[in-house]
C-alpha positions as CSV (number, residue, x, y, z in Angstrom):
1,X,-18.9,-18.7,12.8
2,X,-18.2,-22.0,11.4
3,X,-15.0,-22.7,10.8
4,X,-13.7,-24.0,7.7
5,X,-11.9,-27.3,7.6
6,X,-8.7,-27.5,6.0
7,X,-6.6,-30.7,5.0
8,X,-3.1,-29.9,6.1
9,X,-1.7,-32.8,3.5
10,X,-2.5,-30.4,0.8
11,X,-1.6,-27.1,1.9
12,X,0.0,-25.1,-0.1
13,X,0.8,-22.1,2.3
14,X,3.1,-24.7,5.0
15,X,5.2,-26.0,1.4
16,X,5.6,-22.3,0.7
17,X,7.0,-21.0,4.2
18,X,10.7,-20.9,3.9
19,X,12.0,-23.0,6.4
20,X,15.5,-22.6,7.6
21,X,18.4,-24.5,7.3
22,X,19.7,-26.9,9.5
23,X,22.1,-29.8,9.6
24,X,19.0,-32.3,10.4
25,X,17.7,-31.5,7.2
26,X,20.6,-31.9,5.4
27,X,21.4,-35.4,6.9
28,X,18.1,-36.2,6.3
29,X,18.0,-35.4,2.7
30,X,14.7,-33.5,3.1
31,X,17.3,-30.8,1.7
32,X,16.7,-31.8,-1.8
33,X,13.4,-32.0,-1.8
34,X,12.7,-28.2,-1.1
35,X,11.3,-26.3,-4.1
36,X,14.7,-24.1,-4.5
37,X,16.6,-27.1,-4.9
38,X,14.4,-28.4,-7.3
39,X,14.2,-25.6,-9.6
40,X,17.8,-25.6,-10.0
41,X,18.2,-29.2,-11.1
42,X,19.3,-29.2,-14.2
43,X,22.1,-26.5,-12.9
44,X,23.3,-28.8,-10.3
45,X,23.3,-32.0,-13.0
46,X,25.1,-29.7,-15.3
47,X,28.2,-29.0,-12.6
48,X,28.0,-32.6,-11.6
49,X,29.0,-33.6,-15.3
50,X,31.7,-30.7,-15.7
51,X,33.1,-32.4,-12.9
52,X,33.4,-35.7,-14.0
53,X,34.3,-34.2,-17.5
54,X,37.2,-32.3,-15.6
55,X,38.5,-35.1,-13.8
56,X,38.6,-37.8,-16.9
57,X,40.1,-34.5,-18.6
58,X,43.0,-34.5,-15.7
59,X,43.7,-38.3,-15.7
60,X,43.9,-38.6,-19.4
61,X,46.4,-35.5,-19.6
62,X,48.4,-37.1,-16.6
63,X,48.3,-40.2,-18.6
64,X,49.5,-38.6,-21.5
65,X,52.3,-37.2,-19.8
66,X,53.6,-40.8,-18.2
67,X,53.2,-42.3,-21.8
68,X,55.6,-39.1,-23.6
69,X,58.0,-39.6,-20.5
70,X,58.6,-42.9,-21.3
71,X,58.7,-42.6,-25.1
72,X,61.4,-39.9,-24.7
73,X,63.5,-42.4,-22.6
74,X,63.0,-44.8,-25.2
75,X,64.1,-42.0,-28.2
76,X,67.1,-41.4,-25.8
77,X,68.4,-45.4,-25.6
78,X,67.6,-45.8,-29.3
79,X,69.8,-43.4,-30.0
80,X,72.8,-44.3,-28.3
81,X,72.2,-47.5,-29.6
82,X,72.1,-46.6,-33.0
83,X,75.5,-44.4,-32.4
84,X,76.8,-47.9,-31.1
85,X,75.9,-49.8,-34.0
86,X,77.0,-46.8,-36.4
87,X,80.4,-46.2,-35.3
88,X,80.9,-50.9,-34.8
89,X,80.0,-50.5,-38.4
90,X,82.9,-47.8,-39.6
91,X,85.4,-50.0,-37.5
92,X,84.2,-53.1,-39.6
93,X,84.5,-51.8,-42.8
94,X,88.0,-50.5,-42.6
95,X,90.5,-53.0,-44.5
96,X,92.4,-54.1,-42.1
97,X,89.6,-54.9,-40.1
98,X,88.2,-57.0,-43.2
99,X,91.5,-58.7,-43.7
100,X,91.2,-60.0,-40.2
101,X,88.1,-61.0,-40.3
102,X,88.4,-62.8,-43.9
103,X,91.8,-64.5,-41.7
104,X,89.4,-65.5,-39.1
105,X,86.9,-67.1,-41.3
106,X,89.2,-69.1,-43.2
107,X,87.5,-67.7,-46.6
108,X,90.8,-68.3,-48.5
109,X,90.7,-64.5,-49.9
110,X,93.6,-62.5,-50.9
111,X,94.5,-59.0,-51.1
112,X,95.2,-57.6,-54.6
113,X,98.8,-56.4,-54.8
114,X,98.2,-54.6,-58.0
115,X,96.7,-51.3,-58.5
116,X,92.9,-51.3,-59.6
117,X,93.0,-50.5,-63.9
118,X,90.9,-48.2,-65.9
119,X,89.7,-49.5,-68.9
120,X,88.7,-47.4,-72.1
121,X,86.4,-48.2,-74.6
122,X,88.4,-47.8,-77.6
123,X,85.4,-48.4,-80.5
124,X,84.0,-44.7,-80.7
């Protein structure tokens, strides 16, 4: 009746007992060293980087979004300015409007009192 001797370091059959869950564990971290948790490794790396890919996903969309909201504004300013400058333009280039300015400027210009003439090319 001798009994055997057993190292309980390296006993398998104490590993292999399911043990159940508690917060202590958890806290403790011996939580991720159980076999189960182990196994699925690579699954729980594989969520952890569809997370961060989500997120970076989120806040370069929201990003995105700020940068179009403030180009729009931009489209919106440039266009009124360039109605501005358009219509400042048509004002200018009526003829009294150049006479004025030619007054203004002292250029010593005149108007032409005569009618503009067509000439023809006689030598056909």
């Amino acid at each position: 009746m001798a009994k055997e001797k057993r190292n309980i370091e390296f006993d398998q059959s104490i590993e292999e007992k399911e043990k159940a869950f508690s917060l202590r564990d958890l806290v403790d971290g011996n939580v991720l060293t159980r076999k189960a948790v182990l196994k699925q490794s690579r699954f729980i790396l594989l969520l952890v980087l569809i997370a961060f890919i989500s997120i970076a996903n989120r806040n370069h969309a929201e990003k995105t979004v700020i940068r179009l909201s403030r180009l729009q504004s931009d489209v919106k300013e440039l266009r009124a300015k360039s109605i501005t400058i358009s219509s400042d333009l048509v004002r200018i280039s009526w003829q009294s409007e150049v006479v004025r300015l030619v007054n203004r400027y002292e250029l010593d210009l005149k108007d032409n009192m005569e009618p503009p003439k067509k000439l023809i090319d006689t030598e056909e």
